[in-house]
C-alpha positions as a LaTeX table, in Angstrom:
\begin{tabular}{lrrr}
\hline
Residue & $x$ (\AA) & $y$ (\AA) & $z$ (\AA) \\
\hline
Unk1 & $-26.75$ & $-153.46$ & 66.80 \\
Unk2 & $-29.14$ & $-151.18$ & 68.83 \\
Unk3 & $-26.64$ & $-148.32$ & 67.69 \\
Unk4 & $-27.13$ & $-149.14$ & 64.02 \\
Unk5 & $-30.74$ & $-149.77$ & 64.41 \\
Unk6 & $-31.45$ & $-146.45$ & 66.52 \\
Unk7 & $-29.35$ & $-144.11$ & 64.07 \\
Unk8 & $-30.87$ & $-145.49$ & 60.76 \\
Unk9 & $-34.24$ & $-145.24$ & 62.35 \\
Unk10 & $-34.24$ & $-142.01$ & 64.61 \\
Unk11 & $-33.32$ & $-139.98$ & 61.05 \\
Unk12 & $-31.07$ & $-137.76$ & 63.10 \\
Unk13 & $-33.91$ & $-136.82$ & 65.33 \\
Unk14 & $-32.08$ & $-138.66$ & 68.40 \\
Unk15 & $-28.43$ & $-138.09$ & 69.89 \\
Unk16 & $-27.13$ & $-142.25$ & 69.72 \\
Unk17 & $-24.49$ & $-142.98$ & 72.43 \\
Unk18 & $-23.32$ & $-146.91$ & 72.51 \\
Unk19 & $-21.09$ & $-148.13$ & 74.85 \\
Unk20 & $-20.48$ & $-151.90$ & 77.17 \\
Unk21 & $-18.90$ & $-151.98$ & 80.70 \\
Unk22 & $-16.42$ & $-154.50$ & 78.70 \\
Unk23 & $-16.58$ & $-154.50$ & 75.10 \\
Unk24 & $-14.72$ & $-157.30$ & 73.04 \\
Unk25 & $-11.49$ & $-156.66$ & 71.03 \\
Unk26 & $-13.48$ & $-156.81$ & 67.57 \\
Unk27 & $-17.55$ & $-156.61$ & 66.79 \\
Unk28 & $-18.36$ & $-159.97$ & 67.02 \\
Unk29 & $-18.87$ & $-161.73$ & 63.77 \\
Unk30 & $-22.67$ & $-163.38$ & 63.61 \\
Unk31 & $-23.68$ & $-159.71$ & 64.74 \\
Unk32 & $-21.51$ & $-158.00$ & 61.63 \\
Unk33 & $-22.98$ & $-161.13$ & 59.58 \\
Unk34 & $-26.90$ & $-160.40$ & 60.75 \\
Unk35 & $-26.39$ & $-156.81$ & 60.29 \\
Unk36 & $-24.86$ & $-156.79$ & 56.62 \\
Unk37 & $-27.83$ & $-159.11$ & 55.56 \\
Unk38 & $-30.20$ & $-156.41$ & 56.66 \\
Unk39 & $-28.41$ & $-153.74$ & 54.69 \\
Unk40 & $-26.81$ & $-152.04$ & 57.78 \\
Unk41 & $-22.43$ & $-151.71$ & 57.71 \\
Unk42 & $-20.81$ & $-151.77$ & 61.18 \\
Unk43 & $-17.59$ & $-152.27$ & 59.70 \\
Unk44 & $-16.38$ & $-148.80$ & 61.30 \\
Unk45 & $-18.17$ & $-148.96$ & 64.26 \\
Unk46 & $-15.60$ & $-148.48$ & 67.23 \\
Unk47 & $-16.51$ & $-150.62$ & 70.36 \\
Unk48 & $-16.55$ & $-148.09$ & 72.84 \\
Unk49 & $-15.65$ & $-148.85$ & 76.90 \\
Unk50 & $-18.23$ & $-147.33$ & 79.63 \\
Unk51 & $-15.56$ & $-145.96$ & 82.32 \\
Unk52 & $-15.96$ & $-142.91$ & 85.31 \\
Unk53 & $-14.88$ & $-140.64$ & 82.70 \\
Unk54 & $-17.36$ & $-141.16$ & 80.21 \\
Unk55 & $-19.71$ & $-140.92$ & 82.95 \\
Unk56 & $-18.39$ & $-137.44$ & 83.92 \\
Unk57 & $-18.74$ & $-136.53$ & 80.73 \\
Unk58 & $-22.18$ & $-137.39$ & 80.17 \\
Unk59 & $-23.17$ & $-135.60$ & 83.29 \\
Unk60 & $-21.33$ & $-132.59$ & 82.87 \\
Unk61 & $-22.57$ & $-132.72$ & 78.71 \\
Unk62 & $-26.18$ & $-133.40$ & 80.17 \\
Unk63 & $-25.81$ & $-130.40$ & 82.63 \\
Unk64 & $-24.38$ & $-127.93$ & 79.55 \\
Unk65 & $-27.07$ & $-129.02$ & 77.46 \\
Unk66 & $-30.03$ & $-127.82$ & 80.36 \\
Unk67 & $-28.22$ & $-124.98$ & 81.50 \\
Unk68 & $-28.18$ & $-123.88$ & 77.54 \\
Unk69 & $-32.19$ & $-124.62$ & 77.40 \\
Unk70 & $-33.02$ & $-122.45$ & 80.15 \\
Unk71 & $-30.64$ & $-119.80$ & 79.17 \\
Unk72 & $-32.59$ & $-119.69$ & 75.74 \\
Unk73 & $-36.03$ & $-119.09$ & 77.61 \\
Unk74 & $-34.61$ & $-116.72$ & 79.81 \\
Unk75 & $-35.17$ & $-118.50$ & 82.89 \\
Unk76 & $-31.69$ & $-118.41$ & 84.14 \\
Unk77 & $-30.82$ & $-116.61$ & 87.01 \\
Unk78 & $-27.90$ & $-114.08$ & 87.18 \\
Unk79 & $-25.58$ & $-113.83$ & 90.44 \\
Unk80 & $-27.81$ & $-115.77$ & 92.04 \\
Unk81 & $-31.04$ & $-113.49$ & 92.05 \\
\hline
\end{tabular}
C-alpha cells in the first residue's frame, strides 16, 4: 500500500523501494480489495523479500549515487590529492 500510495503521490519526484523481511506468497486480499476501491491496481505488484543482498545493493547503489553528485560539482578528489 505505502508503495502505491508514495508512487501515485510523489509524481516521479521520489525513487519508491518496497520490500518485507518476509513477504506472503500473494498480496493479501482486503489490501488488493481497499486499494482497487480507491482507484489504485496492485495487481502486478511483486512482493519483494528484504535479504543481505538487497542490502548490499542499496549501499553500494547509495554510495554510486554520492560519489556521482560530487563528481558533478567537482569536488572529487583524484589519486587521492
Amino acid at each position: 500500500m505505502a508503495e502505491a500510495f508514495a508512487k501515485h503521490y510523489g509524481k516521479g519526484e521520489i525513487e519508491v523501494m518496497s520490500a518485507g523481511t518476509i513477504p506472503p506468497n500473494e498480496v493479501n486480499p482486503v489490501v488488493f480489495q481497499v486499494m482497487q476501491e480507491r482507484g489504485f491496481d496492485v495487481s502486478k505488484n511483486k512482493l519483494k523479500p528484504l535479504g543481505m543482498q538487497w542490502f548490499k545493493k542499496q549501499i553500494r547503489d547509495e554510495i554510486k549515487r554520492r560519489v556521482e553528485k560530487l563528481n558533478q560539482r567537482n569536488y572529487l578528489v583524484v589519486n587521492g590529492q
